[in-house]
Phi, psi and omega in degrees: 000131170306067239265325173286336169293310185285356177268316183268011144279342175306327187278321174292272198302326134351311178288338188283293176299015167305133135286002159221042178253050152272329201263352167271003182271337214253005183251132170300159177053008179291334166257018208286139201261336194267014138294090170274349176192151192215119192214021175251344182338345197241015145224349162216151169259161167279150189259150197285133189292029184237353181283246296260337178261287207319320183276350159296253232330310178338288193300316199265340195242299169277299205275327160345289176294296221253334175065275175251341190276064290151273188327309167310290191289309170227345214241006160293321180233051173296298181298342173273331194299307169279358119331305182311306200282335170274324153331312192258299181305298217210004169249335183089005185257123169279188187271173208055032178231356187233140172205155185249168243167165203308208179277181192286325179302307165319325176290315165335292170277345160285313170329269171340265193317324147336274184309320154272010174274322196289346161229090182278005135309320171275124189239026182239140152247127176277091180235157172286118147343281196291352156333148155344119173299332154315294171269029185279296164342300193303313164263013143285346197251312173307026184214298162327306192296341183245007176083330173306129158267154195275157136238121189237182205236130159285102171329123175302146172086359200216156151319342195074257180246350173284000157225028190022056146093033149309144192292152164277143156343150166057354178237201221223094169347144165194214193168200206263103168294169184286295164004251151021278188292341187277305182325323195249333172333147159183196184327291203285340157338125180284283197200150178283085168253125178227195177219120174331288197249099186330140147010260182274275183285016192049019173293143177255096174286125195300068173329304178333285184309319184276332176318306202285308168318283169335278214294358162288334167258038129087027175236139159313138185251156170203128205233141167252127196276349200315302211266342203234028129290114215068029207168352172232115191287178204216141170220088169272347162300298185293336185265022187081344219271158204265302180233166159208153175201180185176170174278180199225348184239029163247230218309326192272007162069011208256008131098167200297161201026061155287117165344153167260183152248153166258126176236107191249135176289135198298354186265350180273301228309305192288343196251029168254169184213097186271154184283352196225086151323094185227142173321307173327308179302327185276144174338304161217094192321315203278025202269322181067031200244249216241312215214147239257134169216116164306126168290154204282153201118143147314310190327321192310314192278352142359146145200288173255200183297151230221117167283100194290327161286348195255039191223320184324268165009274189298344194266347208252342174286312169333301192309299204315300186283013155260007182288316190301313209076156206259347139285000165242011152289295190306342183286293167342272142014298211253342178262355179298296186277000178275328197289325182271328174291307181298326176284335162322289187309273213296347193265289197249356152327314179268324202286352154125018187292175193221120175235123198266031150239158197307145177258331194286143164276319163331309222247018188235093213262200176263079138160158216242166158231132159233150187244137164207150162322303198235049177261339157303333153302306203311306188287017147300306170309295191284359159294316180301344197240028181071351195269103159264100128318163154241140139337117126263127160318172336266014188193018175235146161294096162258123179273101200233116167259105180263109179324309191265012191227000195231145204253203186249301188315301175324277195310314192286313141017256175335318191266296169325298182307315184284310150331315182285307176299346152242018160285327177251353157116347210296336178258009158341069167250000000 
């Protein structure tokens, strides 16, 4: 039996049967013919076919129209308004607790330097080998500057950082667990910086439990959402957690370098002090007057003019998932990668490919890693050929599935084409 013909009726039924592949249409290039599959969405999202007016009205009508009074009328309380709505959408946050804000890196260290200043007895940070090369950075350069020790955590299961979290032989993926944090967590603990959703290996880590965990050794948690906001819900009200912050231009769609956000649990925010003093942050900017009094609020965590076009974007996706809604975006989700595991086992299981991510779908977030010696050629090829993956060192192929913009179709694409360059050699060197 021919097995590609029977997966790609399968992926056509599926697709018939989505209750949200009405929502891919709504996307550019979603019929784009010399794209046959786009599988990086979990590093650029496709930007929403309704942007190209929105940035007409933008232009010709708020800065175009309306001009400096722009400034009054919306774009002074954009970032909490539209904060409040990813918030409300895909964080789990009542309002006045998300605001949007610089790149990710910058919230990260306004976070990070927060959080040890609010424990100023304590002098450890808790981070992951296989973590973000960011925020791996971030708290290395905050730990120079401050005199802070890292404690960092070996992933169960993974190698660490020298292959930023590729599986060992023989186990069964994972990432950083309640285990994990109890081991290196203790007195002197500051603050916890982890990441919902790995990277690399997509593991979905038990915010709730490690959270819960921190605040039992008095330390602050503070999480990063970039891969999993917006594809995964989220509570960050009901689960505690103290800080969060993540990107705008994957799931959330809000095209490169669109602002990250920020999230202070509302019981913090006046008795915090963020480190990068900015007008936007004061009490009354337009007062212009001699000395820094933080405004009361998230505003506080402000700092300069706010990129109001780098916002557009994000506001027009927003719409889209609260349209979608953020459980049957995650029901999606979870059949995209269950769907990409299976044809794995039936495709590329024998040809020695290695799949470095979680099988339990709880423990999984939207998107996968496979692994081979020779997916650094391959994915060169299938870039040449309209098939888009991401790349990771040091050998792996990431399958970044975005629910409401990746088809079934797509994923079965994707796999085939990598089968076939390595039955026929094309990715060899």
């Amino acid at each position: 039996m021919d097995t590609s013909a029977v997966s790609s009726a399968r992926a056509d039924e599926l697709d018939a049967r989505d209750p949200l592949r009405s929502f891919r249409d709504r996307f550019v290039g979603a019929d784009d013919p010399s794209v046959a599959a786009y599988l990086d969405g979990n590093s650029l999202g496709r930007p929403t076919a309704s942007l190209a007016g929105a940035y007409q009205r933008f232009v010709t009508e708020e800065w175009g129209g309306r001009l400096i009074r722009g400034w009054d009328e919306s774009w002074f309380e954009l970032p909490l308004t539209l904060g409040d709505r990813i918030g409300a959408a895909t964080l789990g946050a009542a309002p006045g607790q998300t605001a949007i804000a610089d790149s990710t890196t910058v919230s990260l260290y306004k976070l990070l330097r927060t959080a040890l200043a609010a424990r100023p007895d304590r002098h450890e940070i808790v981070i992951d080998r296989a973590n973000f090369p960011t925020d791996r950075f971030v708290v290395q350069g905050v730990a120079a500057e401050t005199g802070a020790r890292i404690r960092w955590i070996e992933p169960t299961g993974t190698t660490g950082d020298a292959d930023a979290g590729t599986a060992l032989a023989g186990t069964e993926p994972t990432g950083v667990t309640v285990d994990d944090v109890r081991a290196v967590i203790g007195p002197d603990t500051a603050v916890v910086l982890l990441s919902q959703v790995g990277f690399r290996s997509g593991w979905l880590a038990d915010v709730p439990a490690i959270t819960a965990l921190a605040h039992e050794h008095g330390a602050l948690v503070l999480w990063d959402l970039c891969h999993s906001v917006g594809s995964v819900p989220i509570e960050l009200d009901a689960w505690g957690v103290d800080l969060a912050t993540g990107c705008t231009y994957k799931y959330l769609n809000g095209g490169p370098g669109s602002p990250s956000f920020l999230y202070v649990r509302q019981e913090l925010i006046d008795g915090l002090r963020q480190p990068i003093q900015g007008w936007m942050g004061d009490g009354d900017p337009f007062a212009m007057a001699g000395d820094y009094v933080p405004a009361t609020g998230i505003r506080r965590f402000l700092s300069g003019t706010p990129a109001i076009t780098a916002m557009l974007g994000l506001r027009e996706m927003v719409g889209l998932i609260e349209e979608a809604g953020i459980d049957a975006i995650r029901a999606k989700s979870v059949q995209l990668t269950s769907y990409a595991i299976a044809l794995y086992d039936e495709r590329l299981a024998s040809l020695g490919v290695t799949l470095s991510s979680p099988r339990e779908e709880a423990r999984r977030g939207s998107h996968i890693t496979i692994d081979h010696p020779s997916f650094k050629a391959i994915t060169a090829a299938l870039w040449s050929r309209g098939v888009i993956p991401d790349f990771r060192p040091p050998t792996g192929i990431r399958l970044g599935m975005s629910p409401l913009s990746t088809s079934f179709a797509e994923v079965e694409t994707t796999i085939e084409v990598i089968r076939a360059a390595l039955v026929g050699g094309g990715g060899r060197q």
